[in-house]
MMTF fields as JSON, N, C-alpha, C and O atoms, coordinates in Angstrom:
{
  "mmtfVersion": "1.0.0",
  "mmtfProducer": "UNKNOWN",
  "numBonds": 403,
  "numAtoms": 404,
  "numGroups": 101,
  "numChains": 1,
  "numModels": 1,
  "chainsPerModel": [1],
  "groupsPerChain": [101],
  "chainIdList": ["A"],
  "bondAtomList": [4, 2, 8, 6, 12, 10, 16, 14, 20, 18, 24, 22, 28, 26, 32, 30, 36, 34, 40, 38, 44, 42, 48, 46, 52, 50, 56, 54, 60, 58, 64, 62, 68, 66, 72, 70, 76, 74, 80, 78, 84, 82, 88, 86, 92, 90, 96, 94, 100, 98, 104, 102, 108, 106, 112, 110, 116, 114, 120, 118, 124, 122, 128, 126, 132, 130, 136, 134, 140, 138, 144, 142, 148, 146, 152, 150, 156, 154, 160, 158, 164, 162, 168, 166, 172, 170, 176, 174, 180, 178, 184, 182, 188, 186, 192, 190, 196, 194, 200, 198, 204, 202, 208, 206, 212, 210, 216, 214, 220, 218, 224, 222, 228, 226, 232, 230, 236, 234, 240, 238, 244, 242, 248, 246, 252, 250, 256, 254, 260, 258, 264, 262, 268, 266, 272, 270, 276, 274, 280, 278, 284, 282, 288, 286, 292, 290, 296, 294, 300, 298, 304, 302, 308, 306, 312, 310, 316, 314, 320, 318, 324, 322, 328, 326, 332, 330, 336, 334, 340, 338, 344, 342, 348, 346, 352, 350, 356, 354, 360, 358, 364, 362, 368, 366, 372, 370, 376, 374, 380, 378, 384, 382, 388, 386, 392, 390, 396, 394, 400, 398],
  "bondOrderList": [1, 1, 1, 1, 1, 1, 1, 1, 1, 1, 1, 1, 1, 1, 1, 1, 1, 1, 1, 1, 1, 1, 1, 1, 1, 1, 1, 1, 1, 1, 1, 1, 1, 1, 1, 1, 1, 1, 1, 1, 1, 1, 1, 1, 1, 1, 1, 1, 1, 1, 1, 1, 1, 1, 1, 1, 1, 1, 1, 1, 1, 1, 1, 1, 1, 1, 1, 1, 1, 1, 1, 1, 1, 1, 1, 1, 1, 1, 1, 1, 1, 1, 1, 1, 1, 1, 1, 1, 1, 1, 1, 1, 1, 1, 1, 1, 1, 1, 1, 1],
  "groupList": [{"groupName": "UNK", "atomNameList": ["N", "CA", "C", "O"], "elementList": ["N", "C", "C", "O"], "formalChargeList": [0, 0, 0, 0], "bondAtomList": [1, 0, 2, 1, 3, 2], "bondOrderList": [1, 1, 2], "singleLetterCode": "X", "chemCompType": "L-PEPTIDE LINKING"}],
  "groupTypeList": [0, 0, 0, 0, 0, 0, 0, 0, 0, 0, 0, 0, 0, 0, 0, 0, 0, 0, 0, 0, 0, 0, 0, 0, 0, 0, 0, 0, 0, 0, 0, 0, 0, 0, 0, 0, 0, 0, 0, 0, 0, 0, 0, 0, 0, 0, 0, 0, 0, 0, 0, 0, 0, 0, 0, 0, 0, 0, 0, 0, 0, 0, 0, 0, 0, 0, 0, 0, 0, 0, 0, 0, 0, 0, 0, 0, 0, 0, 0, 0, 0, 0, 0, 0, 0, 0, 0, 0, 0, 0, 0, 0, 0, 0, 0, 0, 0, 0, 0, 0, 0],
  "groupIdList": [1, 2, 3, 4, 5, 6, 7, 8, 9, 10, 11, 12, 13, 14, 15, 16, 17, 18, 19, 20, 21, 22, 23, 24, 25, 26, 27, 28, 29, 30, 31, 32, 33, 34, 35, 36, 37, 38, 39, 40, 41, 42, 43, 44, 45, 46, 47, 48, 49, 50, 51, 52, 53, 54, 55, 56, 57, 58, 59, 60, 61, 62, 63, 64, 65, 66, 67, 68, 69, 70, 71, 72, 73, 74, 75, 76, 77, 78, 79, 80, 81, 82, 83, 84, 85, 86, 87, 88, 89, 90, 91, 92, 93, 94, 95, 96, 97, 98, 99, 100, 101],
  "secStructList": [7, 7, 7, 7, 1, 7, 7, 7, 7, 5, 6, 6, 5, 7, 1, 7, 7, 7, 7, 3, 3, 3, 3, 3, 7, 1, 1, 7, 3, 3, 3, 3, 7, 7, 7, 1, 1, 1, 3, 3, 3, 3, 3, 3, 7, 7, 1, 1, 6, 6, 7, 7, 7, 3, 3, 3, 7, 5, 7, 1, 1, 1, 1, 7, 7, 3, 3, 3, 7, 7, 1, 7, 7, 6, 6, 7, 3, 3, 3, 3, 7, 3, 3, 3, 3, 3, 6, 6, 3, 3, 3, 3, 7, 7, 7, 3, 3, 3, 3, 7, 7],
  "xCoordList": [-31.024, -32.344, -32.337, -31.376, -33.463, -33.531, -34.405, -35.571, -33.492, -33.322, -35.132, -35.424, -35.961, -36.73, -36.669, -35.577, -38.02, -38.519, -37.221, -36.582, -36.94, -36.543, -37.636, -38.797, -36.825, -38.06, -38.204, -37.702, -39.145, -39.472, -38.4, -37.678, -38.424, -37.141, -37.733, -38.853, -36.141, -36.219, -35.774, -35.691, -35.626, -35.432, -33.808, -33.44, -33.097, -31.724, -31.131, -29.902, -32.011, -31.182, -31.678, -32.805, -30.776, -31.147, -30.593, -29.61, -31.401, -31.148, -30.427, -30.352, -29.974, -28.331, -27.316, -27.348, -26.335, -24.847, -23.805, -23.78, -22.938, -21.969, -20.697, -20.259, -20.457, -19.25, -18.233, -18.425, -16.603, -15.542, -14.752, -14.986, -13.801, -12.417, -11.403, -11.244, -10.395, -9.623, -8.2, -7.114, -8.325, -6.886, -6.993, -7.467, -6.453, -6.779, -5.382, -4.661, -4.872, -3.652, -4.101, -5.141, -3.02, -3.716, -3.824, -3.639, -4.075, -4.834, -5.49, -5.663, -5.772, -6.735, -7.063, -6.709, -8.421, -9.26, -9.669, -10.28, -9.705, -10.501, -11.302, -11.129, -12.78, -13.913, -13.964, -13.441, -14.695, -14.941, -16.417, -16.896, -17.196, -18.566, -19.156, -19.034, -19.762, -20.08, -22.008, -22.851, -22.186, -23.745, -24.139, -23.376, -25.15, -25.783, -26.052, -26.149, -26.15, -26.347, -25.29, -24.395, -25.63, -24.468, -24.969, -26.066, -24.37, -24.574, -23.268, -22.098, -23.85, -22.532, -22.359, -23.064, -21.508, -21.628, -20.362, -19.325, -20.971, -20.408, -19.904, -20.53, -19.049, -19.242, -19.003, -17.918, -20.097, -20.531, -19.496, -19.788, -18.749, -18.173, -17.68, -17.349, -17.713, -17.663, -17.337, -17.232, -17.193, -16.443, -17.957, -17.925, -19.087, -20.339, -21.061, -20.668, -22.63, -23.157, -23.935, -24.65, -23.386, -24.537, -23.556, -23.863, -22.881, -21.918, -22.407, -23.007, -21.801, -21.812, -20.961, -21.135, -20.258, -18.896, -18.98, -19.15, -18.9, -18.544, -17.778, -17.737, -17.097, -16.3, -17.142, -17.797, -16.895, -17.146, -16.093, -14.863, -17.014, -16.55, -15.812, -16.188, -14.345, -14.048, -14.822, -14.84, -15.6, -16.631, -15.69, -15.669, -15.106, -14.667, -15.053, -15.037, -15.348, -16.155, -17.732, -17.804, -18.746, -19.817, -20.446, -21.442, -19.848, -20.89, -19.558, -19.821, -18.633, -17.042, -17.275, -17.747, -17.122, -17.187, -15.863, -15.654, -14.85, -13.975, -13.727, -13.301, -14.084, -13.887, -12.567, -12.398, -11.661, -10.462, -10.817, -11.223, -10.685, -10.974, -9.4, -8.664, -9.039, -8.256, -8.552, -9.621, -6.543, -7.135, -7.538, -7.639, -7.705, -8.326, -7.383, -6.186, -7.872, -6.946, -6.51, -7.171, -5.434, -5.202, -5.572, -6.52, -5.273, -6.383, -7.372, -7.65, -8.393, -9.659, -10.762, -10.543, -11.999, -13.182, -13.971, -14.743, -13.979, -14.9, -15.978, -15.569, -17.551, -18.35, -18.118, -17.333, -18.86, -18.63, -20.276, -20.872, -20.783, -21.586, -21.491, -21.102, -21.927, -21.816, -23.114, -24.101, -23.217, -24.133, -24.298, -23.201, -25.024, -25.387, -26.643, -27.648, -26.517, -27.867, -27.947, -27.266, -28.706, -28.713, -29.913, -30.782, -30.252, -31.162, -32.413, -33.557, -32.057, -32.665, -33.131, -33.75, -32.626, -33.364, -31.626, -30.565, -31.974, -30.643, -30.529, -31.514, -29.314, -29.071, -28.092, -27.403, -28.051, -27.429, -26.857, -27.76, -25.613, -24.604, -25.694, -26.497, -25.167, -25.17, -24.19, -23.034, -24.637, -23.479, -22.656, -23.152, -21.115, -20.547, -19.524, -19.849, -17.953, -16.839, -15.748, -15.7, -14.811, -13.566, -12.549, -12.596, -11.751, -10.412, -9.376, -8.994, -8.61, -7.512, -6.404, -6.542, -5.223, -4.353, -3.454, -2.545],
  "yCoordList": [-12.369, -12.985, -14.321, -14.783, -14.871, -16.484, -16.33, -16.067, -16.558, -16.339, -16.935, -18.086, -16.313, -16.657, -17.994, -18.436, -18.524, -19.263, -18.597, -17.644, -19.04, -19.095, -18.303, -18.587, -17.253, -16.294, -17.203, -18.32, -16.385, -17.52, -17.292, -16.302, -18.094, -18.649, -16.953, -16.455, -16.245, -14.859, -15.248, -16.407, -14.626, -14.35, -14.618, -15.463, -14.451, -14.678, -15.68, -15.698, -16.998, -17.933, -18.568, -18.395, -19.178, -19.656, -18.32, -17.64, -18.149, -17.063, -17.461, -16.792, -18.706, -19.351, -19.151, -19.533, -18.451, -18.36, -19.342, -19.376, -20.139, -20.511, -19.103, -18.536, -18.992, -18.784, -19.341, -20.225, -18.843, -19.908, -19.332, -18.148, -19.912, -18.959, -19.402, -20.532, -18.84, -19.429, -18.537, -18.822, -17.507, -17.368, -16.832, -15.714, -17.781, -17.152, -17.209, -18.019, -16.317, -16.133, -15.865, -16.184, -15.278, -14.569, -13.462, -13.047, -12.908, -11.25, -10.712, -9.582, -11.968, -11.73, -13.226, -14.174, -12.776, -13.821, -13.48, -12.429, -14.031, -14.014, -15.036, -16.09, -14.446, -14.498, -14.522, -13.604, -15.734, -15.609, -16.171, -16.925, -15.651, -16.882, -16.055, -14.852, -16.923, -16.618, -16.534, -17.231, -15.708, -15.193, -15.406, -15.217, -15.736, -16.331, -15.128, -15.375, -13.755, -12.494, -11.766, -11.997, -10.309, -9.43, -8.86, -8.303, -8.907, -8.526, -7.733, -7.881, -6.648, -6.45, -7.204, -8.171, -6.792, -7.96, -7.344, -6.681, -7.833, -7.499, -8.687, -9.735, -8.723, -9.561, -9.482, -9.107, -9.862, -9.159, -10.135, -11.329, -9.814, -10.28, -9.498, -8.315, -10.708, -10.123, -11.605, -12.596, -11.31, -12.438, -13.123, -14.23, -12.54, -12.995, -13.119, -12.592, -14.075, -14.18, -13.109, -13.06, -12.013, -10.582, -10.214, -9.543, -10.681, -10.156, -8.609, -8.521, -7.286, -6.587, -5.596, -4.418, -5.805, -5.591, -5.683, -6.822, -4.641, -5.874, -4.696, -3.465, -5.985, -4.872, -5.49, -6.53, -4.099, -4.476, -5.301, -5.327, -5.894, -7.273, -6.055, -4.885, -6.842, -6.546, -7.511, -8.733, -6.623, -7.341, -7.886, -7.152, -8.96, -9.712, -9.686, -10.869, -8.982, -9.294, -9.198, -8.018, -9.71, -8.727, -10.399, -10.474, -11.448, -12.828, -13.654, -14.316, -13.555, -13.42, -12.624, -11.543, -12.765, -11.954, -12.626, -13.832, -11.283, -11.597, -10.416, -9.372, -10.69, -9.724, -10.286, -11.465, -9.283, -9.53, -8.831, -7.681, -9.634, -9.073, -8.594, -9.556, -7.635, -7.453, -7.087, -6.812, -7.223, -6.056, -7.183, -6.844, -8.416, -9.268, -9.668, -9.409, -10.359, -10.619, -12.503, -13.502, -12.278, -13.863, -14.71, -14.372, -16.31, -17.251, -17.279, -18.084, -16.257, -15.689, -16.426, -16.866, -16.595, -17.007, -16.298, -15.745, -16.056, -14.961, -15.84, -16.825, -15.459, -15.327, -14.535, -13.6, -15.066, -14.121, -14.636, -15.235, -14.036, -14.095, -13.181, -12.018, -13.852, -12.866, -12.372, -12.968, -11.13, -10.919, -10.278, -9.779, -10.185, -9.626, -9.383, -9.923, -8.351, -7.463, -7.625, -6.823, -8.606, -8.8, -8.047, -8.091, -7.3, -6.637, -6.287, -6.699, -5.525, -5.077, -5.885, -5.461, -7.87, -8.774, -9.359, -9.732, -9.221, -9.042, -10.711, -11.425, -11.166, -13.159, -12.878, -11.859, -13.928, -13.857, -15.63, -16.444, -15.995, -16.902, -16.886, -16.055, -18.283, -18.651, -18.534, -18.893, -17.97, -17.743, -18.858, -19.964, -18.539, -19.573, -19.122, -18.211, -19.894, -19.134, -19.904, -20.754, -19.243, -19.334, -18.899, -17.831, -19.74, -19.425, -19.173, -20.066, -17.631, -16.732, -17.844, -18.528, -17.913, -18.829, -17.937, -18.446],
  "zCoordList": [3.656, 3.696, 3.007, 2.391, 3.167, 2.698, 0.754, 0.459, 0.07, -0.978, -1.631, -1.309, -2.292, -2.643, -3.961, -4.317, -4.585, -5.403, -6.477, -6.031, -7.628, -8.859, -9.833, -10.128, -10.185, -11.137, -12.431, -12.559, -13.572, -14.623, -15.703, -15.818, -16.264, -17.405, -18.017, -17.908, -18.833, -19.266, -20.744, -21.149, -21.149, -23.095, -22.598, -23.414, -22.042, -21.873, -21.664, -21.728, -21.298, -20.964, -19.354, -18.889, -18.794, -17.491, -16.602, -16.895, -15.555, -14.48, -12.983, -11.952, -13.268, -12.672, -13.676, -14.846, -13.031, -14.067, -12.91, -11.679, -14.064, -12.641, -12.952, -13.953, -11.306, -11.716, -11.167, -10.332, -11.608, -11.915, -10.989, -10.746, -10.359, -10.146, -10.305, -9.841, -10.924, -12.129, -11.652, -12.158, -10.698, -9.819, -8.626, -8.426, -7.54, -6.106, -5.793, -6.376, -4.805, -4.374, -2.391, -1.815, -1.896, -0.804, -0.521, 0.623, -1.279, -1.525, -2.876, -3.333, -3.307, -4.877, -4.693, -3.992, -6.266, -6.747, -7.645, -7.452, -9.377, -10.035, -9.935, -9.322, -10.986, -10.893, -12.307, -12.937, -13.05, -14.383, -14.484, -13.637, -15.791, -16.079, -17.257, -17.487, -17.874, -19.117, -19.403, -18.838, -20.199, -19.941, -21.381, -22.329, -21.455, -22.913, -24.116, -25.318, -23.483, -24.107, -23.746, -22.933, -24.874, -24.478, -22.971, -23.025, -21.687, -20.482, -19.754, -20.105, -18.397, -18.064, -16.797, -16.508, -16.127, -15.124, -13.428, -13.418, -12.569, -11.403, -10.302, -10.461, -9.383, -8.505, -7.09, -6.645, -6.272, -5.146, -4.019, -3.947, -3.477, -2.027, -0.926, -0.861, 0.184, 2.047, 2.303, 1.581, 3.878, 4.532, 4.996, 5.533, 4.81, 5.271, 4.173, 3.132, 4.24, 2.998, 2.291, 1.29, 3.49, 3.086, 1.327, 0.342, 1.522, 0.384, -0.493, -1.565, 0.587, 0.839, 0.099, 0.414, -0.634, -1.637, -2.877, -3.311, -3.786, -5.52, -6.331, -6.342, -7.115, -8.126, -9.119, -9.069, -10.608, -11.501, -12.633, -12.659, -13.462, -14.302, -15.316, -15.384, -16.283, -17.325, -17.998, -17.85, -18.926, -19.864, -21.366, -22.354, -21.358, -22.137, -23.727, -24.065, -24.714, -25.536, -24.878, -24.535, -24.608, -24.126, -23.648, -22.929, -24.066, -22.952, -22.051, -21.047, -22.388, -21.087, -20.142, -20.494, -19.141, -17.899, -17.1, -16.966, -16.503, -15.588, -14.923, -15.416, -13.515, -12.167, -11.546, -11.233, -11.412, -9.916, -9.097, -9.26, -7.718, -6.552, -5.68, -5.462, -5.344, -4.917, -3.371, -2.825, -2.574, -1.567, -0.228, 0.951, -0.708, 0.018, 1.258, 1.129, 2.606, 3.266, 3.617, 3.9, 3.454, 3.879, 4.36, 5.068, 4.449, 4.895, 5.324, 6.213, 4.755, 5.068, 4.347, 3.219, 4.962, 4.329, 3.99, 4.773, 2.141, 1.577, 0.767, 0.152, 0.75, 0.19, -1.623, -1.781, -2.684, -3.819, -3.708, -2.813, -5.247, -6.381, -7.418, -7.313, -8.61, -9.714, -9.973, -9.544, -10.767, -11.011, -12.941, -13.193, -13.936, -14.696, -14.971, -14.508, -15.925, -16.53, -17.635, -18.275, -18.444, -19.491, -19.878, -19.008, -21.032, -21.484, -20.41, -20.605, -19.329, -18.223, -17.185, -16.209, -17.544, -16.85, -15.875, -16.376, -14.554, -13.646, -13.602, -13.421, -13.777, -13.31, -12.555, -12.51, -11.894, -10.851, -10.158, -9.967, -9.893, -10.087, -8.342, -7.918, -7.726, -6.326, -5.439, -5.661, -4.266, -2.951, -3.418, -3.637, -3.614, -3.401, -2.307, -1.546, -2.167, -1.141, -1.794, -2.683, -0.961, -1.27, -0.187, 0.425, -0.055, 1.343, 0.521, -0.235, 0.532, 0.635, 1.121, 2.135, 0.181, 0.723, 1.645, 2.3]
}
């Protein structure tokens, strides 16, 4: 769906996270980003923007967040986003992508 308005600023910080990816191969990808509170955190991907998929984050210390995506297939075009739950209030990173070497 077509992503609504921007909810209102939360006790946590901004409710855009970027996230990073910091190792892609061609059948993995990490996924890193950092959250202003202690949060846990997930990251949602598919080859479409339904991004339909997610593993969960190794919670780094508790505002580090890093997801590997495995499993993935080669020179492929995947969709991610991250997501966390910081004290019951959900943020959430922007569709971004990434091509599988």
């Amino acid at each position: 769906g077509i992503p609504g308005p921007p909810g209102p600023e939360g006790p946590v910080g901004t409710l855009d996270i970027t996230a990073t990816i910091t190792e892609l191969t061609s059948s993995a990808v990490t996924v890193t980003w950092v959250t202003k509170s202690e949060c846990s955190g997930r990251v949602y991907y598919g080859t479409t923007t339904a991004v339909p998929l997610y593993v969960t984050a190794n919670n780094l210390g508790t505002t580090d967040h890093l997801a590997r995506i495995s499993g993935l297939v080669a020179r492929t075009h995947y969709f991610y986003k991250a997501q966390s739950v910081c004290a019951g209030v959900t943020i959430e990173s922007g569709i971004r992508s990434f091509n599988t070497k």
